[in-house]
C-alpha positions in Angstrom: 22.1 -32.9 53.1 20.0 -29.8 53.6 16.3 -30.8 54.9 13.0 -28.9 53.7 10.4 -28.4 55.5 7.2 -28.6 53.7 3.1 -28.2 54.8 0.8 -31.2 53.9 -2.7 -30.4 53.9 -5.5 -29.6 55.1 -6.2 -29.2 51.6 -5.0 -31.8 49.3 -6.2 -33.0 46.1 -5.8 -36.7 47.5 -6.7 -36.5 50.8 -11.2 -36.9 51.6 -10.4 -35.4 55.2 -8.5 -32.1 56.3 -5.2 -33.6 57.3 -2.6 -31.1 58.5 1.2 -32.3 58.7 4.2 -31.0 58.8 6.8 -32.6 56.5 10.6 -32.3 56.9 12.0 -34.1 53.8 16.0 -34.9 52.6 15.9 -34.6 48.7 12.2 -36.6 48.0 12.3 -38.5 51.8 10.2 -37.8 54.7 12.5 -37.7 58.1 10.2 -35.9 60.5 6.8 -35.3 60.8 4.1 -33.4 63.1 0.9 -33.1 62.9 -1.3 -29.9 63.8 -4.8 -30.8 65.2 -7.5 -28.0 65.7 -8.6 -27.4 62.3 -12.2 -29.2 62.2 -12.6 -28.2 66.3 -16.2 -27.8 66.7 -16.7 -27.7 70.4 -18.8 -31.1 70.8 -17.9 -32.0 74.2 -19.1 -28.6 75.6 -22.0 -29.0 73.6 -22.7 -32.3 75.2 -22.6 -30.5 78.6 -25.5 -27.6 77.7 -28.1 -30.3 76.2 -30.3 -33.0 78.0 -29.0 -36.4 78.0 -31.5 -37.5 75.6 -30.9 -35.1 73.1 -27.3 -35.7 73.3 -27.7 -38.8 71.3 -28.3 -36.4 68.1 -25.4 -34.3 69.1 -22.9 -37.1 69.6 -23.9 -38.9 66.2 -23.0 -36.0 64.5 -19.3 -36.5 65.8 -18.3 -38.2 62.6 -21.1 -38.9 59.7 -20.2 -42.1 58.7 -19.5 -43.8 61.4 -22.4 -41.9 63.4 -24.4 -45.0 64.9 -21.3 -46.2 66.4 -20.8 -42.7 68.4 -24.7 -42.6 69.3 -24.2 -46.5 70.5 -21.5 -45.8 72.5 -23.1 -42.8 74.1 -26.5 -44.7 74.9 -24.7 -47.7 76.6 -22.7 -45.5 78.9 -26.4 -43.7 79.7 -28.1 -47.1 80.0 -25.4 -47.8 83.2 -25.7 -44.7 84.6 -29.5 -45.2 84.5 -29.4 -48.8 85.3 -31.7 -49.7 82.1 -31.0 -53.1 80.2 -31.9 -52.7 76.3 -34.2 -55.3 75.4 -32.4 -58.5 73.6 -34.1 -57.3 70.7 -32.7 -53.9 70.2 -29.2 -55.6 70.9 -29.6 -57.7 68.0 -30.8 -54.4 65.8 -28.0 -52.2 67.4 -25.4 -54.9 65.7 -27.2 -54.9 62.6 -27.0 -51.1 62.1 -23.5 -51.2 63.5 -22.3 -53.9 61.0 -24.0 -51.8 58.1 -21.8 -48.6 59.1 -18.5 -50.7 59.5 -19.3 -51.8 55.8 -20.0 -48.6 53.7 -17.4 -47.2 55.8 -14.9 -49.7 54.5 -16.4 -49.4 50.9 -15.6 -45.8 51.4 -12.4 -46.0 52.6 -11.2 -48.5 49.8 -12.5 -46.3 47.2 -11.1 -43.6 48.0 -7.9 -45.4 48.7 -8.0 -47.0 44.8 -8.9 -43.1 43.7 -5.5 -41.9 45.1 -3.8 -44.3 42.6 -5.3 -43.4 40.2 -7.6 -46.4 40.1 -10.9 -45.0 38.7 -12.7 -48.3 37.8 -12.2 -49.9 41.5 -13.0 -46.9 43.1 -16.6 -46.7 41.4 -17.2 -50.4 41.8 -16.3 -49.9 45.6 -19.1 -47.2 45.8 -21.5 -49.0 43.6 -21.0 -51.7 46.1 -21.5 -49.1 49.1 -24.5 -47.7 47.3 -26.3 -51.1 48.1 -25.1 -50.6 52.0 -26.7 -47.2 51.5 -30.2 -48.5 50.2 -30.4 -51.0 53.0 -29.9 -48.5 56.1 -32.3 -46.3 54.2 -35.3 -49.2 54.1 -34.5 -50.3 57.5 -33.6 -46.6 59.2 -35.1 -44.2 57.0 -31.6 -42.6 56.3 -28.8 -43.4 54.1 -25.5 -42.1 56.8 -26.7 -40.7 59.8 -29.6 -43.5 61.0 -30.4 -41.6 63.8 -31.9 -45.5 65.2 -30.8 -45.5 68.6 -31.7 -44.3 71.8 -31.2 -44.8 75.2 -33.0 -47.8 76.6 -33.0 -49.4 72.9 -33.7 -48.3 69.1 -36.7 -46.5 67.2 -37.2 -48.4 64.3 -37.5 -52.4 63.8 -37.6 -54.9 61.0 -40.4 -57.5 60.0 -39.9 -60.4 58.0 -40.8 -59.0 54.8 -37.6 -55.8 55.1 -35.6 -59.4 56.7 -36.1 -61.0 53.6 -35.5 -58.3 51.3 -32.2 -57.5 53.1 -30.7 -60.8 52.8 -31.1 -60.7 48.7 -29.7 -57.7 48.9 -26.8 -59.0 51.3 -26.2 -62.2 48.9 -25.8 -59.4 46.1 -22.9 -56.6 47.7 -21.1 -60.4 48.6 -21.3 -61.5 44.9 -20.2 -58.0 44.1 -17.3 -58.4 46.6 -15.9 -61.8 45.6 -16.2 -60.5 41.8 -14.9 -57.2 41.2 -13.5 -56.0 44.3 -11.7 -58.3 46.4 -9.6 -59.8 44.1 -8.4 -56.5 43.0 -7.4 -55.3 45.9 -5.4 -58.8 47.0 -3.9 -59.6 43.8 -3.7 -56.8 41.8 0.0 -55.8 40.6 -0.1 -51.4 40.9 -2.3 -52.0 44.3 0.5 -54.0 45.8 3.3 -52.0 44.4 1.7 -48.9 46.0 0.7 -50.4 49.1 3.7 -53.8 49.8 6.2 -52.5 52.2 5.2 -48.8 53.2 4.6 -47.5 55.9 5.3 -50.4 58.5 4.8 -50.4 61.9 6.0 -53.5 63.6 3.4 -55.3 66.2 5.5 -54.0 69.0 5.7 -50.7 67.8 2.2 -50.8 67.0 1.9 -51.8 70.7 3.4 -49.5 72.3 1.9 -46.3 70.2 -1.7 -47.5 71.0 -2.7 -48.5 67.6 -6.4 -49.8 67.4 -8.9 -51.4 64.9 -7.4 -52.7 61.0 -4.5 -50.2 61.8 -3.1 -52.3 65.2 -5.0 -55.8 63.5 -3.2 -55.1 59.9 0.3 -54.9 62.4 -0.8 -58.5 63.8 -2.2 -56.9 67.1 -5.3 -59.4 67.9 -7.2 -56.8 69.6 -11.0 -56.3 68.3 -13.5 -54.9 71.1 -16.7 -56.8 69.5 -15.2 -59.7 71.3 -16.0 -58.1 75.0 -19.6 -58.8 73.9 -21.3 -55.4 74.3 -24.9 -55.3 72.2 -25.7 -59.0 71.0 -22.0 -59.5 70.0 -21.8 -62.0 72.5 -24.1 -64.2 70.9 -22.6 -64.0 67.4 -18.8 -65.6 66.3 -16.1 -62.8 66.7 -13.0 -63.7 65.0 -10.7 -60.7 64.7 -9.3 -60.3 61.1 -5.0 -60.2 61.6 -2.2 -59.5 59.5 1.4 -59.8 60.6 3.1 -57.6 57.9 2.4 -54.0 59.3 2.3 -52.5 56.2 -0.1 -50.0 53.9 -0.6 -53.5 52.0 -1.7 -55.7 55.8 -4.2 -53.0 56.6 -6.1 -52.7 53.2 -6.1 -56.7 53.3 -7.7 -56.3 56.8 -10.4 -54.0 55.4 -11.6 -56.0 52.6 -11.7 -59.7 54.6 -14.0 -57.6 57.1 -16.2 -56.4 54.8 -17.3 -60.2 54.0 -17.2 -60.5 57.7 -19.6 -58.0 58.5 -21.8 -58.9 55.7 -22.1 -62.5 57.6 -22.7 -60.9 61.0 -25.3 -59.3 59.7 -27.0 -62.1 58.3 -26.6 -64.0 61.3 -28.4 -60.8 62.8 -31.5 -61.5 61.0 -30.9 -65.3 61.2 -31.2 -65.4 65.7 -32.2 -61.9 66.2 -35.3 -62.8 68.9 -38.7 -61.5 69.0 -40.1 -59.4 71.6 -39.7 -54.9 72.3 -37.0 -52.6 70.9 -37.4 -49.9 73.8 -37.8 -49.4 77.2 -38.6 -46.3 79.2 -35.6 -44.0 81.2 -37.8 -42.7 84.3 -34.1 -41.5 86.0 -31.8 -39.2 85.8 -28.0 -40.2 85.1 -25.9 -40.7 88.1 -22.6 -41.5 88.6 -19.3 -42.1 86.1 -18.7 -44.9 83.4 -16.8 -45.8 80.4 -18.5 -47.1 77.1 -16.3 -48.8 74.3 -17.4 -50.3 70.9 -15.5 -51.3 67.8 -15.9 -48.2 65.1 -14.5 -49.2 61.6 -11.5 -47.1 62.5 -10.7 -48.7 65.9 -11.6 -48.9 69.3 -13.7 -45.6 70.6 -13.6 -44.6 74.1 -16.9 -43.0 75.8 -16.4 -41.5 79.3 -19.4 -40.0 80.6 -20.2 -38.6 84.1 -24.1 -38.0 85.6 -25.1 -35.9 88.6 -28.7 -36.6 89.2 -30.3 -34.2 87.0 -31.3 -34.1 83.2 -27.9 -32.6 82.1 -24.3 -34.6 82.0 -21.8 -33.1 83.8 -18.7 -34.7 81.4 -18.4 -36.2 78.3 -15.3 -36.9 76.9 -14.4 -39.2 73.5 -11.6 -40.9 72.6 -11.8 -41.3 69.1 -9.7 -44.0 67.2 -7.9 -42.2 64.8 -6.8 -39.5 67.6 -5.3 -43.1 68.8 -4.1 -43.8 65.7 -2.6 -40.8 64.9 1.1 -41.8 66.9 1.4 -44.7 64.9 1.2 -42.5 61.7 3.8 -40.4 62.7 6.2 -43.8 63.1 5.1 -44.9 59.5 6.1 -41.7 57.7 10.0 -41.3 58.4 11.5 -43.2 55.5 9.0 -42.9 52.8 9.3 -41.5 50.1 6.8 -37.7 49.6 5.3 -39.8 47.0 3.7 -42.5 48.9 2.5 -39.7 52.0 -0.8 -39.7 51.1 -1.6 -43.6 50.4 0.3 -44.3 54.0 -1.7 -41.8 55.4 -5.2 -43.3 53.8 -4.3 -46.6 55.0 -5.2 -45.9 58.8 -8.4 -44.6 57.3 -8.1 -40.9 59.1 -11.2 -39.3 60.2 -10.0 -35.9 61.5 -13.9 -34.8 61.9 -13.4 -37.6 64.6 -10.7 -37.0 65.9 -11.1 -33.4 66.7 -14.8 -33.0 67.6 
């Protein structure tokens, strides 16, 4: 049979990010793929190199929008042990509240956009109306709606009294209601979602394994492996169950997505339920020296932070190691054997962030 070879992306009515691939179809079936990276490059790492290590943590939020606080955490604990500065118990506690907030309206996100590809209309605005209450609470507690631009090295800038506490737990209690309602169920039980989703794109665990696959992508192939559990910020004081499925398919991962949404929304409350009085931010008087890795849990997967001081106010190396550039292998095994048709919700079901993944 004579094979086509055909360009997907980086602009595609379906697709939220630039994805680039190059299809190589029988008839209407996908038998190779490759993917072309470069498109988005925006030099960040060099960048990293000609600012101060404070303003850095600006810079490196701006890696990705909506998972921003996540890059900017990772960043300010790789600073803190090269400085040899403890954040304060406090700011632990707010750094997993902020975190937990961006892993859920990034979820939100993701699922709309996933039930907009199948022409799902009504579940993709009731997935934003849901994110829109996410949205409202980073903006009361940071002052921004995406970008919270809350921490820093040595802690956070902004705190919470009782009163915003209060406030954000009715408005918690509400986006859960919402969930269990309108949005969950759909997504589990509904009869298009599962025929679009129920046996595409599978990567077996050991496949998954052996490609690197992290976050709901390697968790959705039954790959217990959730970084939150290593304990950085106050993560070792909170109950971490990773959220598996075994199937490995488009159908495992979305299932993984929605049972951490309710899971984040209950770390959070247990945030504001044990988070400890006392200061958000202590003072850097040094100068970064040394090499270290920092990893956290982003929505997409496990991020990778390597970062190297020389005694003065500018980093000599940063380097990220994003989790869909990690994820991105495992793609490329789900693809052969579909069908052209199902391409693009495959492709949304590792949740690709290609500003991410080439920086």
């Amino acid at each position: 049979m004579a094979r086509t070879a055909i360009p997907f992306g980086p602009q595609h009515p379906v697709f939220p990010e630039p994805v680039h691939l190059k299809l190589e179809l029988e008839d209407e079936t996908v038998v190779g793929v490759t993917p072309v990276i470069g498109y988005m490059h925006r030099g960040i790492e060099k960048a990293a190199e000609l600012k101060t290590f404070r303003q850095n943590v600006f810079l490196i939020e701006r890696i990705c929008g909506i998972c921003s606080f996540m890059h900017s955490l990772a960043y300010c604990q790789g600073v803190e042990a090269l400085t040899d500065v403890e954040a304060p118990p406090r700011a632990r506690f707010l750094r997993v509240f902020w975190s937990e907030l961006s892993r859920s309206h990034s979820h939100l996100l993701t699922l709309g956009l996933l039930a907009d590809a199948m022409g799902f209309e009504s579940l993709f605005m009731q997935c934003w109306r849901a994110r829109e209450i996410v949205l409202d609470i980073s903006e009361m507690t940071a002052g921004h709606r995406i970008i919270q631009s809350t921490c820093s090295v040595g802690g956070v800038r902004r705190d919470i009294n009782s009163e915003m506490a209060k406030e954000v737990d009715a408005r918690l209690r509400a986006l859960q209601e919402m969930l269990d309602r309108s949005i969950s169920p759909v997504f589990l039980h509904d009869y298009t979602i599962n025929r679009r989703t129920e046996g595409k794109g599978i990567v077996p665990k050991e496949q998954a394994e052996l490609l690197g696959a992290v976050g709901p992508t390697a968790r959705g192939s039954g790959v217990t492996v959730d970084i939150r559990q290593t304990g950085y910020a106050a993560y070792s004081d909170l109950s971490i169950d990773p959220v598996v499925e075994t199937a490995g398919d488009s159908y495992a991962r979305t299932k993984v997505r929605v049972r951490e949404l309710s899971r984040s929304v209950e770390l959070v409350r247990e945030v504001l339920a044990m988070m400890p009085a006392g200061e958000i931010l202590v003072a850097v008087s040094n100068y970064p020296e040394g090499e270290t890795v920092s990893r956290v849990e982003q929505p997409r997967g496990e991020e990778i932070m390597y970062l190297k001081g020389n005694s003065t106010n500018y980093l000599e190396r940063v380097r990220v190691r994003t989790p869909t550039f990690a994820n991105i292998p495992a793609l490329l095994g789900m693809l052969p054997g579909c069908e052209l048709a199902d391409v693009p919700i495959i492709t949304l079901s590792i949740d690709p962030c290609i500003g991410c993944t080439e920086r």
